[in-house]
Every structure is written in structure tokens, then in C-alpha cells.
N, C-alpha and C positions, 0 to 999 in steps of 0.2 A: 504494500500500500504506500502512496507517495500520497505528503503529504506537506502543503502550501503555511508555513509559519511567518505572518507579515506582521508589522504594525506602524502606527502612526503616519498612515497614508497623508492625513492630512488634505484631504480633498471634497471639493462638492459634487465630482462626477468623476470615473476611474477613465484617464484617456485612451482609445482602441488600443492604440501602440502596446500600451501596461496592460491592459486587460488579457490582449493575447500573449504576452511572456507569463502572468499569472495563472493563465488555461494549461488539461492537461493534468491537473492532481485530484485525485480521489476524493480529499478533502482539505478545507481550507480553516486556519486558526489565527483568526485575530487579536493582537490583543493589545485594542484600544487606539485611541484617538482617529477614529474613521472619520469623523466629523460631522458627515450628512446619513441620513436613510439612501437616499441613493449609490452610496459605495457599496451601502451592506447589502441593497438589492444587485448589486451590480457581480460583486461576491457572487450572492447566494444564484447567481442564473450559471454560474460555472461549475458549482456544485456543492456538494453539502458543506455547511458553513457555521461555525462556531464563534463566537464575538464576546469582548469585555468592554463595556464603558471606559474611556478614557478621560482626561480633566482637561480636553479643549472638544469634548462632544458635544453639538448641538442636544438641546434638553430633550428632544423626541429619541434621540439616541438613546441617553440617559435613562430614558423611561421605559425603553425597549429592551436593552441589556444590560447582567446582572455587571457587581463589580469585578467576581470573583468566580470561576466558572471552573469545576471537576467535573473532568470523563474519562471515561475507560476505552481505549482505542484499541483493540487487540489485546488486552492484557497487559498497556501500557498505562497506567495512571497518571493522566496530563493533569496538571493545571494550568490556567490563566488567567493572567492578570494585568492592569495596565503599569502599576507603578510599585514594587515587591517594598522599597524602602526608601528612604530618601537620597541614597546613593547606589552608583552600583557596584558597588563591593561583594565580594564574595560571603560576609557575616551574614547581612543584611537579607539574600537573596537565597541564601541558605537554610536562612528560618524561617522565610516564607515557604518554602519547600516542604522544610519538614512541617510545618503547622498546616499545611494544605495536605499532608502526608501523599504525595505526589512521587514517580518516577524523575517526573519532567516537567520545570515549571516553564513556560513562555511568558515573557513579559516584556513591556514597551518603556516606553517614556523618552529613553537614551536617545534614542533616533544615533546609532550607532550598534555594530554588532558582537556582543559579548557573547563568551562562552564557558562556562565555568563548570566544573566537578563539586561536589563532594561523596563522597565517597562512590555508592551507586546511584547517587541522585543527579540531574543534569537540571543546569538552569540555562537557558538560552534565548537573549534578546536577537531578533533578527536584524536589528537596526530599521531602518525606512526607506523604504525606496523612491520617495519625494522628498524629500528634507533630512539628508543627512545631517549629524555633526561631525565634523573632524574623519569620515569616510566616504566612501564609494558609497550611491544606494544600494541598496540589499536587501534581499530578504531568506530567508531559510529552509532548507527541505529536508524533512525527517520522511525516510526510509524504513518501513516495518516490514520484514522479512522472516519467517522461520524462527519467531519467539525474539528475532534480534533488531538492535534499531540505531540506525547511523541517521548524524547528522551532517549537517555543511552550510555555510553561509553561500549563498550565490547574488554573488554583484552581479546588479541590473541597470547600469548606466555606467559611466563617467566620473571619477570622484572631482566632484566643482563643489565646494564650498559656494558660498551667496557670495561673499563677499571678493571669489575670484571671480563670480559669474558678472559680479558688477564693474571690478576692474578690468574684463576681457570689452566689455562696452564702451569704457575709456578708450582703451588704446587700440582696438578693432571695430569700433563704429559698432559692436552690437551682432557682427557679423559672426559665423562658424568657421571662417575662413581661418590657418593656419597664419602665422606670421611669417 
């Protein structure tokens, strides 16, 4: 089973281009900061779809998805969540794991891709694939195979920071064009 771990889209409509690099996995796991119903419908037409409220959702979001969401994926116990603790440190994201008594937590906020152990437990932000910080956009695919389960960060763009994307408009007119 292939399996779409994204978060903090950040959008009010997912554009074709992302839609079809997102297409293609079994099932898809949010967690958080979607922003519109329209992402989450836009999601749920590719296929089954799980979601967390995040802390820049519109309020119908909010009202639609829980903050904190456990499922059982094959005999993987996932949680989700948008924001595990106030940093992302491995203490922090450790105890939300274990208080969620989870395999595998998913969790957002970072808009950057972390990946951390403890012991058999995995916590793995997939970073964002609209608004990075400090990386490439991304998002993550968990692999469930034969009782076993890989993961990997997969870059979906360009790593441009805003604030290169605003100095390429300086000194390239705004253009794609190479210097």
C-alpha cells in the first residue's frame, strides 16, 4: 500500500500541476493546515483521505476535522496531528507519540521535513510542498509491504525560499530564465 503523507498545503485550490504529482497512492494523510474545504475535496477525489485541523484553517475546516486523529493502517498505528509540541525536537514529538500510543506519528506545522526514531516508534513531518522553510517542497510516502513499512521524503519542486523567489524578480525581471 502506498501511501501520500503531506501537510500545510496552504492553499485555497490544489493546482493540476500538484494535484497530479499527488495522484497515484492508495491513501492520502494530512496533517493540517489545508486551509480551504476545497483542498480537502480536492484530496478526497484522489482517494481515501484522512485530515487534522491545523492553526491557519479556515473555521469550516476546523469544524470539519478533528485535532488529533488514530488509525490503524494494516496493523500500523498512525497518528496525526498538526503541531506534536512547540518545537520540533525529538523530546517533544516523542511524547506525543507515545501519549497517542502510535507506530507513526505524522505531523505538520514545520513546513520543513523531519524525520526522527525513537526506538520503534517513527515521527515524520513531511515538510510542504507550497511553503517551505529552509527546504525543497516535499512531501512523504510510507510504503506498507509484508507486515513492513518504509518511508522517504520526496521533493516536489525547486528548493526557493520566498525571499530568493523575491530577489530572482530583482535581478531577473520576475523571469524563469537562467542568468
Amino acid at each position: 500500500m502506498r501511501i501520500l503523507l503531506i501537510s500545510d498545503t496552504h492553499l485555497d485550490s490544489i493546482p493540476e500541476g500538484l494535484l497530479e504529482t499527488l495522484s497515484g497512492y492508495d491513501m492520502i494523510l494530512h496533517a493540517g493546515d489545508l486551509v480551504s474545504m476545497k483542498v480537502w475535496m480536492d484530496l478526497e477525489s484522489l482517494c481515501e483521505t484522512h485530515a487534522v485541523a491545523g492553526n491557519s484553517d479556515h473555521p469550516d475546516v476546523r469544524r470539519s476535522l478533528p485535532e488529533r486523529l488514530k488509525l490503524d493502517v494494516e496493523g500500523l498505528r498512525v497518528g496525526i496531528i498538526h503541531r506534536p509540541s512547540h518545537s520540533p525536537d525529538s523530546p517533544g514529538t516523542a511524547l506525543m507519540a507515545r501519549e497517542m500510543d502510535v507506530d507513526l506519528l505524522v505531523f505538520g506545522h514545520f513546513h520543513k521535513p523531519i524525520f526522527e526514531r525513537d526506538g520503534s516508534r517513527m515521527m515524520v513531518c513531511p515538510g510542504s510542498p507550497t511553503s517551505p522553510r529552509l527546504s525543497p517542497p516535499s512531501v512523504a510516502e510510507l510504503i506498507l509491504e509484508g507486515g513492513e513499512a518504509s518511508l522517504r521524503i520526496v521533493p516536489v519542486g525547486k528548493p526557493m525560499c520566498g525571499y530568493l523567489q523575491f530577489a530572482e524578480t530583482l535581478y531577473l525581471g520576475g523571469s524563469d530564465e537562467s542568468a
